[in-house]
C-alpha positions in Angstrom: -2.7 -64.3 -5.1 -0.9 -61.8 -7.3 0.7 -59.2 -5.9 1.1 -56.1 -7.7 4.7 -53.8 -7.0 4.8 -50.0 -7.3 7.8 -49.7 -9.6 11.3 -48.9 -7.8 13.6 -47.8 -10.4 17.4 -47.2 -9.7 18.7 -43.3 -10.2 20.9 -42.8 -13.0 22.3 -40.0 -11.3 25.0 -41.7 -10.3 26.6 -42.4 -13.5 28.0 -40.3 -15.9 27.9 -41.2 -19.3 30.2 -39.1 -21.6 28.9 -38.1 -25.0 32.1 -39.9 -26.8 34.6 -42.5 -26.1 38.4 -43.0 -26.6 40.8 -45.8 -26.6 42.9 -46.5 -23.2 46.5 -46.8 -24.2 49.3 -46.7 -22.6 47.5 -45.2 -19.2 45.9 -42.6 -21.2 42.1 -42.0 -23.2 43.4 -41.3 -26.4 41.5 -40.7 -30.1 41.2 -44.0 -32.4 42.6 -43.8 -35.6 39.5 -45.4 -37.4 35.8 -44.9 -37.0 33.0 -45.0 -34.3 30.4 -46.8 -33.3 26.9 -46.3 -31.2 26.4 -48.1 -28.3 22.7 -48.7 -27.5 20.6 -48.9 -24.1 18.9 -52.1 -25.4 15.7 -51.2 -23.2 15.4 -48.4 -24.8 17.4 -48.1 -28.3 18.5 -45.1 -26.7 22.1 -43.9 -28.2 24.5 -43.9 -24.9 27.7 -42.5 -26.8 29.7 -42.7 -29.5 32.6 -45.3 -29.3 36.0 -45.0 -30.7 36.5 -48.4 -32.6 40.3 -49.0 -33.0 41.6 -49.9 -36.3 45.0 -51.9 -36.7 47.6 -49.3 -36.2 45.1 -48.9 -32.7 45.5 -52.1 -31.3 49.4 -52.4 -32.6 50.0 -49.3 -30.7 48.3 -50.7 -27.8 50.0 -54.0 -27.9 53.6 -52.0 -27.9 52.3 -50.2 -24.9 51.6 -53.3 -22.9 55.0 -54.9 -24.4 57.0 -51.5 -23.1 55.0 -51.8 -19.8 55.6 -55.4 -19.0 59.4 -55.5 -20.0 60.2 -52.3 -18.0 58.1 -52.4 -15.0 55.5 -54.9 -14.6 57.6 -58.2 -15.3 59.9 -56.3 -12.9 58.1 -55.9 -9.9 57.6 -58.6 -7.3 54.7 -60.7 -6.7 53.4 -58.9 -3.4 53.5 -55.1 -5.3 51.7 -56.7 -8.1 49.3 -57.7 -5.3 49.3 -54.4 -3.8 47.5 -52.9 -7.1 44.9 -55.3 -7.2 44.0 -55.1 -3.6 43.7 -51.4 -5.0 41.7 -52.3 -8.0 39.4 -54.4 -5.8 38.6 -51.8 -3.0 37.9 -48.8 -5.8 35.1 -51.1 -7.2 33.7 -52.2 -4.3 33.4 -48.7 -3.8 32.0 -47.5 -7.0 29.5 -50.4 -7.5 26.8 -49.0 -7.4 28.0 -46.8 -10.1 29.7 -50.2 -12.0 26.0 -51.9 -11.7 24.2 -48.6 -12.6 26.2 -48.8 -15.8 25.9 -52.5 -16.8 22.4 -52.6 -16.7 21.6 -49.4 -18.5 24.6 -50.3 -21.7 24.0 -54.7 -21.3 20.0 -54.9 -20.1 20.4 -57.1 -17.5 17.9 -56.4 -14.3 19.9 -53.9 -11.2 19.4 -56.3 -8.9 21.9 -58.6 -10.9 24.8 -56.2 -11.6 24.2 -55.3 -8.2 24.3 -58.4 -6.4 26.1 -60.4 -8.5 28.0 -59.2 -10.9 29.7 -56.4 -9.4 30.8 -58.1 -5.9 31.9 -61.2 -7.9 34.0 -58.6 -10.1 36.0 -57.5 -6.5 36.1 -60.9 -5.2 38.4 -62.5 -8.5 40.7 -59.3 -7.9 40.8 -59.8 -3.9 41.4 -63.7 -5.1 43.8 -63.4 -7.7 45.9 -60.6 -5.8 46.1 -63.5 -2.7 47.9 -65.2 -5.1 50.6 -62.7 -7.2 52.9 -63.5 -4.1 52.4 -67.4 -4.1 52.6 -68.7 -7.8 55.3 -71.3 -6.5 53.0 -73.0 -4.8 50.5 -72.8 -7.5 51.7 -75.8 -9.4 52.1 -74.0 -12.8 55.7 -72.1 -12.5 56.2 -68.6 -11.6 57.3 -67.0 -14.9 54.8 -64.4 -17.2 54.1 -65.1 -20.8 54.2 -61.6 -21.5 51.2 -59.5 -22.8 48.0 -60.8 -22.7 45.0 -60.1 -25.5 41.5 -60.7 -24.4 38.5 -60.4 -26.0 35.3 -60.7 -24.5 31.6 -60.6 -24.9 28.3 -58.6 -23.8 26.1 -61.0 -21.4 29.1 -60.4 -18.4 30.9 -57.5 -19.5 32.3 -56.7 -16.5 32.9 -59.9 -14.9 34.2 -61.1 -17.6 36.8 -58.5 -18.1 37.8 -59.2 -14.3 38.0 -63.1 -15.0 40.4 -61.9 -17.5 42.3 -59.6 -16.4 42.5 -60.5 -12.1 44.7 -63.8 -13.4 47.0 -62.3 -16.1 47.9 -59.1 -13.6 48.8 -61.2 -10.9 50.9 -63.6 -13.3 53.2 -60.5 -14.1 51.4 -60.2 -17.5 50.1 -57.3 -19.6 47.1 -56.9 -21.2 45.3 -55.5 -24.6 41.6 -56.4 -23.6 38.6 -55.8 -26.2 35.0 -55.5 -25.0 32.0 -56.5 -27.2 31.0 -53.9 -29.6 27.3 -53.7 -27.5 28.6 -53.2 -24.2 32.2 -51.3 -24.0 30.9 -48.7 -21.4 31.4 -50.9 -18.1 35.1 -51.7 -19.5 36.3 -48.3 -20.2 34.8 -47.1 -16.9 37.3 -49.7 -15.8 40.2 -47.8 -17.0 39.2 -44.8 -14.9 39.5 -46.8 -11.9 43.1 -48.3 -13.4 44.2 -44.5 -13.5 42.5 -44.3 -9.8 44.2 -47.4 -8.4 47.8 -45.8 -10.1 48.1 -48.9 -12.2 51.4 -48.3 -14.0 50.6 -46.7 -17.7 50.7 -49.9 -20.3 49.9 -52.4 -18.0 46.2 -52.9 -18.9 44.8 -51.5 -22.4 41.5 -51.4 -23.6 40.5 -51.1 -27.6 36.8 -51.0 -28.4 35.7 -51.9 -31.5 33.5 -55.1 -33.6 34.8 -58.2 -35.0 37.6 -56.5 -36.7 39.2 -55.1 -33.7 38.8 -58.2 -32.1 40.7 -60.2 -35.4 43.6 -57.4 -35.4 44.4 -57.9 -31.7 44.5 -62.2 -31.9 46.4 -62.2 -35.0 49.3 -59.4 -33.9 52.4 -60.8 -33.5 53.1 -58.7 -30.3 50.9 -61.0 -28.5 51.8 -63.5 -26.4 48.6 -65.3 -25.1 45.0 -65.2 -26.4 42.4 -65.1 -24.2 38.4 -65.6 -25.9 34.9 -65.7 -24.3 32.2 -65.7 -26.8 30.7 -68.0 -29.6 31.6 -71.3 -30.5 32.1 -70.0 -34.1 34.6 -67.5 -34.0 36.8 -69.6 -30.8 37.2 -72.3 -34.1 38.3 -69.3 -35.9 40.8 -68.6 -33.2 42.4 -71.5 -33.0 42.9 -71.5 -36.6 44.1 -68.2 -36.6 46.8 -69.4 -34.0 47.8 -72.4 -35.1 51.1 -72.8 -36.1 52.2 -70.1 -33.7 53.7 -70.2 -30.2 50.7 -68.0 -28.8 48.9 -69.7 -26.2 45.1 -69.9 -26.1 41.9 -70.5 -24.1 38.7 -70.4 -25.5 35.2 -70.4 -23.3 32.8 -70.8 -25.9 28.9 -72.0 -26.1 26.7 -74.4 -23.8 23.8 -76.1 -24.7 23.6 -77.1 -20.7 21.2 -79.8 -19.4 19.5 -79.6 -15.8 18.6 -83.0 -15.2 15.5 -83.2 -12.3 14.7 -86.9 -10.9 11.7 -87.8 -9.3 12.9 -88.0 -5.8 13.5 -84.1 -6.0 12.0 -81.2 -3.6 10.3 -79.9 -6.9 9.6 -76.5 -5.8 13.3 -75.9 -5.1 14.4 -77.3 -8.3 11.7 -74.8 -9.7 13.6 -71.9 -8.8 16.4 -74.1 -10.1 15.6 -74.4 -13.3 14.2 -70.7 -13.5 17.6 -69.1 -12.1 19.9 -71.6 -14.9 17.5 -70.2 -17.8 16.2 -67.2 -17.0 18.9 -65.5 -15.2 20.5 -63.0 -17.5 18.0 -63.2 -19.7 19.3 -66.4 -20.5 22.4 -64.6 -22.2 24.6 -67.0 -20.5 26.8 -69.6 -22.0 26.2 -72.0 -19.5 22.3 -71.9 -19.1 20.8 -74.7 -18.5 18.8 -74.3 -21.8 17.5 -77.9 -21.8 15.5 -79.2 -18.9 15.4 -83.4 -18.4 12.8 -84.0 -16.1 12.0 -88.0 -15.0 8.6 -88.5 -16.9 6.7 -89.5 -13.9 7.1 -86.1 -12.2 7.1 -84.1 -15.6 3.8 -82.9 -15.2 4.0 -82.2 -11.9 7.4 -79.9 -12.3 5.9 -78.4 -16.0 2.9 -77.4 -14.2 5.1 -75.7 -11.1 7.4 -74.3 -13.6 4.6 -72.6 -15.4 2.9 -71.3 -12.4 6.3 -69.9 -11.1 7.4 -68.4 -15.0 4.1 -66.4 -14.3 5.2 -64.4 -11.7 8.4 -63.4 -13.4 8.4 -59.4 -13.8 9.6 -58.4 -17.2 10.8 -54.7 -17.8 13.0 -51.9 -17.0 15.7 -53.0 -15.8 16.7 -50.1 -13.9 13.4 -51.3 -11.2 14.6 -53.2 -8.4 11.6 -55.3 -9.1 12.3 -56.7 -12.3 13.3 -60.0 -13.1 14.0 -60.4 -16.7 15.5 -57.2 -18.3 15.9 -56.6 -21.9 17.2 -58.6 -25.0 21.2 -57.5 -25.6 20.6 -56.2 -29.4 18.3 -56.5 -32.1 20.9 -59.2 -33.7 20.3 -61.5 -31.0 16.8 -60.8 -30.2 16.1 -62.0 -33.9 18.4 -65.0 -33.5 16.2 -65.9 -30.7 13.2 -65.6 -32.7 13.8 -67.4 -35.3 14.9 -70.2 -33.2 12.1 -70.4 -31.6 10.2 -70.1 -34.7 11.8 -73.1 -36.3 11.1 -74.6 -32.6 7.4 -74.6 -33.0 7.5 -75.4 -36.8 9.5 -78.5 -36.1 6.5 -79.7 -33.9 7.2 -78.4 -30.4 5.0 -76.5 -28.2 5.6 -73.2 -27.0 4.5 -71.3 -23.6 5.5 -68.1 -22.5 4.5 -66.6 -19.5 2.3 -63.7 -19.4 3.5 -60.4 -19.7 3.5 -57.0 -21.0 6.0 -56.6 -22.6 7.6 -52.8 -23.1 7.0 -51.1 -26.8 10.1 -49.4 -27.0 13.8 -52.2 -26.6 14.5 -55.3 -27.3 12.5 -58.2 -25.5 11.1 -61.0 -25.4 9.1 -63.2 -22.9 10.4 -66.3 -20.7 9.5 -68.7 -22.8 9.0 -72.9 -22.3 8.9 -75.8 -25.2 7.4 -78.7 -24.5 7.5 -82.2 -26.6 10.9 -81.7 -27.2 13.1 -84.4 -29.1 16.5 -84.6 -29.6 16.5 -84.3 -33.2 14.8 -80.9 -32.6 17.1 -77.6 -33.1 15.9 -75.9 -30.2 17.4 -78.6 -28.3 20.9 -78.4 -30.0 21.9 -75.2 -30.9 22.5 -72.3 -28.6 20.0 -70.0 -28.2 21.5 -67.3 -26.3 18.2 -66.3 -24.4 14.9 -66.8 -22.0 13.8 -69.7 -24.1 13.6 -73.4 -22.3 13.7 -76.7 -23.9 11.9 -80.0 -22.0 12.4 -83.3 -22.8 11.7 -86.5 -20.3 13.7 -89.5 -19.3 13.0 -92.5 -17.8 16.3 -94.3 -16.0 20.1 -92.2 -14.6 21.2 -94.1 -17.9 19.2 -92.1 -20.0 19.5 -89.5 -18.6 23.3 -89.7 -18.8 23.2 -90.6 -22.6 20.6 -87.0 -23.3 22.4 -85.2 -21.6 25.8 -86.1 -23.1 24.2 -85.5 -27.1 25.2 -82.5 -27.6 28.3 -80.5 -29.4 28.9 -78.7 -26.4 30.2 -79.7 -22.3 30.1 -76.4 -20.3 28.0 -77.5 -17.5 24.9 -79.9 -16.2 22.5 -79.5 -13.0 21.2 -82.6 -11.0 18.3 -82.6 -8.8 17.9 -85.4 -6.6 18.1 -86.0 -2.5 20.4 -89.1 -3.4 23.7 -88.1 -3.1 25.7 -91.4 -4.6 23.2 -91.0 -7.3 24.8 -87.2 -8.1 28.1 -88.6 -7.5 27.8 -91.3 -9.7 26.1 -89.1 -12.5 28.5 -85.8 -12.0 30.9 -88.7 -12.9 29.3 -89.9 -16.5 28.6 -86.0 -17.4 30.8 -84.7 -19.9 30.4 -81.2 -18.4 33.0 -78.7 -17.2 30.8 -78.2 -14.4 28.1 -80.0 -12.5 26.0 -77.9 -10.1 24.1 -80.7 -7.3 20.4 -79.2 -6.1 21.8 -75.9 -7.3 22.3 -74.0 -10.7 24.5 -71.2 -11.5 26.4 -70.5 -8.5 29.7 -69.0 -9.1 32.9 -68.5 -6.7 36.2 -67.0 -7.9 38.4 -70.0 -5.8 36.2 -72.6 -8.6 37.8 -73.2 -12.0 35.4 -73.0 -14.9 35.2 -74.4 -18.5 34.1 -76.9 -21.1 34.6 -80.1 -22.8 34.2 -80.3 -26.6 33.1 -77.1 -28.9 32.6 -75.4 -25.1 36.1 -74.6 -25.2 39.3 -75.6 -23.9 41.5 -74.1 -20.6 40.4 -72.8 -17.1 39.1 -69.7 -15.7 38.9 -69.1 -11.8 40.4 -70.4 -9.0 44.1 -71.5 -9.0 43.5 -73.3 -12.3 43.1 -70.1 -13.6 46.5 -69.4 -12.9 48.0 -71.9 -15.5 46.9 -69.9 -18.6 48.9 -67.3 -17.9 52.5 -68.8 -17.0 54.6 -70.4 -18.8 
């Protein structure tokens, strides 16, 4: 049976979107010295506003601001007042999500019911966390003294929780920050800075400079800065960590996933279903620790292929404003033809493609949840990042095997197993060279869990006390 749904769409009502942008320096919106940019509603290539993008002498100003900040006050004040701000910082956006996930999904894509129930309370809950913890760093493990100021860049798929991942640890460490959104998605982020002049957050103590690649370059490579902090591709981390080498900056680097979810036959199959469509569909799939590559035992591959097609059907694709949808739109146009032409090169290499049936919207960027079949693991699809709803399947037949696919690849962010064996997830969890390794489960996040990668995924923790170590010397 199919059941139709009237559409419910979310009012916009709530949010207001200004026609232009500014920087946030020093406590203050204030004009960028170099050009602007456009920042899209991707479900509708609708222009939201024009964007300041902060040029050199934008982010060294910035940088000076967090320095004066940190050294007069911030560094100064003790652990529980740092903890009182956060506490602040936490209740203002548990107040305003609804406007926060408004925001998101019209400036990112991602479906309401995602910034909504996800994102945004996962946004209050690392600044609830990490203000727990401003007052007890000496019994953290990692010392109890600041680096200094703090610059983080960040990218589009979590723009908010990723700016909160960054920013909850550093504040409660005493730092200072000069944080940089992606170029796509700087709306969320400088809506932040309202609530930093809500909350009273001394002037300096968290900056915000928009801008592309550039931007992002200027603020790693300034001298000013103490620590970098980088979420994004695995390509520009290397470039990173070149960029800092030789100095005393520290870094950590979250970078790409090529993620296996590995399904044994003793599985309940209709729960790993939903498994397997939350790790790769969720988010569109813009997620760097999707499980991208499903290894399924071969003598229940049919079985879960013909489940997981019958479930992909009933995935709603659209606006993601409607409480109903469950795949919102592609980020950009850049990444939208990156996953194209993946997939392209998928089916030429041999593999077969089969995408669940939908209408897709004539105006955005989209494209449709999308499964491969006959997969090897000499094939592309099933090596390099694709960055959205596209699924890769390939079969195994012993845990050894399994094991050894899962472990050929570049990358180590994270692995699923399905099985009702426990010793048997124990004893795989254990060969997996994965930060993390979800059991009967995929994508569940807490801010008390530390989070990160092995290999080109990265280097460094993010979340839970571990979390605390990147940011004290």
């Amino acid at each position: 049976m199919v059941f139709e749904y009237a559409p419910a769409p979310e009012s916009r009502s709530i949010v207001d979107i200004k026609p232009s942008y500014g920087l946030f320096i020093g406590g203050e919106f204030v004009d960028g010295g170099g050009t602007s940019f456009k920042t899209v509603n991707p479900a509708t290539e609708e222009v939201l506003a024009e964007v300041a993008e902060a040029d050199s002498d934008d982010v060294d100003r910035a940088v000076k601001a967090a320095r004066k900040a940190y050294d007069k006050v911030w560094s100064k004040l003790s652990g529980a007042e740092r903890a009182k701000y956060l506490y602040r910082i936490a209740r203002i956006i548990q107040e305003r999500s609804r406007e926060l996930a408004v925001l998101e999904s019209i400036d990112n894509g991602k479906p309401i019911k995602e910034s909504r129930d996800v994102d945004v309370p996962l946004v209050a809950a690392h600044f609830f966390y990490y203000a727990g913890w401003a007052d007890k760093l000496a019994y953290a493990g990692f010392g109890t003294t600041p680096l200094g100021v703090a610059g983080q860049v960040i990218p589009w798929n979590f723009p908010l929780l990723m700016l909160a991942w960054k920013i909850a640890p550093a504040l409660a460490c005493g730092n200072t920050v000069v944080l940089k959104p992606a170029e796509t998605t700087p709306l969320t982020a400088l809506l932040f800075a309202e609530i930093c002049q809500q909350a009273d957050l001394p002037p300096g103590v968290v900056n915000i400079v928009t801008g592309a690649g550039a931007t992002g370059q200027a603020l790693v490579e300034h001298e000013g800065i103490d620590k970098v902090a980088f979420t994004g591709s695995t390509d520009v981390g290397k470039a990173i960590a070149r960029a800092v080498a030789g100095t005393e900056k520290r870094v950590t680097l979250e970078l790409g996933g090529k993620a296996a979810n590995i399904v044994f036959d003793d599985a309940p199959i209709d729960q790993a279903v939903e498994g397997i469509v939350n790790g790769i569909f969720f988010n569109q799939g813009h997620v760097c620790c999707a499980g991208s590559r499903l290894l399924v035992q071969e003598n229940v591959a049919d079985e879960v292929l013909a489940r997981l097609k019958r479930r992909m059907a009933t995935l709603r694709v659209g606006d993601p404003l409607d409480k109903n949808t469950d795949v919102g739109a592609i980020n950009s146009a850049a990444q939208l033809a990156r996953i194209r032409e993946l997939s392209e090169i998928g089916a030429a290499e041999g593999a077969e493609a089969w995408s669940a049936p939908c209408d897709l919207p004539t105006q955005g960027y989209w494209f449709a949840p999308t499964v491969f079949t006959g997969v090897t693991q000499a094939h592309r699809i099933a090596r390099e990042e694709i960055f959205g709803p596209v699924l890769s399947v390939l079969t195994f037949r012993t845990p050894a095997e399994a094991v050894e696919k899962a472990n050929n690849t570049p990358y180590g962010l994270s692995a699923g197993v399905w099985t009702e064996k426990g010793s048997r997830i124990l004893k795989i969890a254990d060969k997996l060279r994965a930060g993390v390794v979800w059991a009967n489960t995929f994508n569940k996040f807490d801010p008390t869990s530390p989070f990160g990668g092995y290999k080109e995924s990265g280097y460094g923790r993010e979340g839970g006390r571990h979390g605390l170590e990147a940011y004290l010397r």
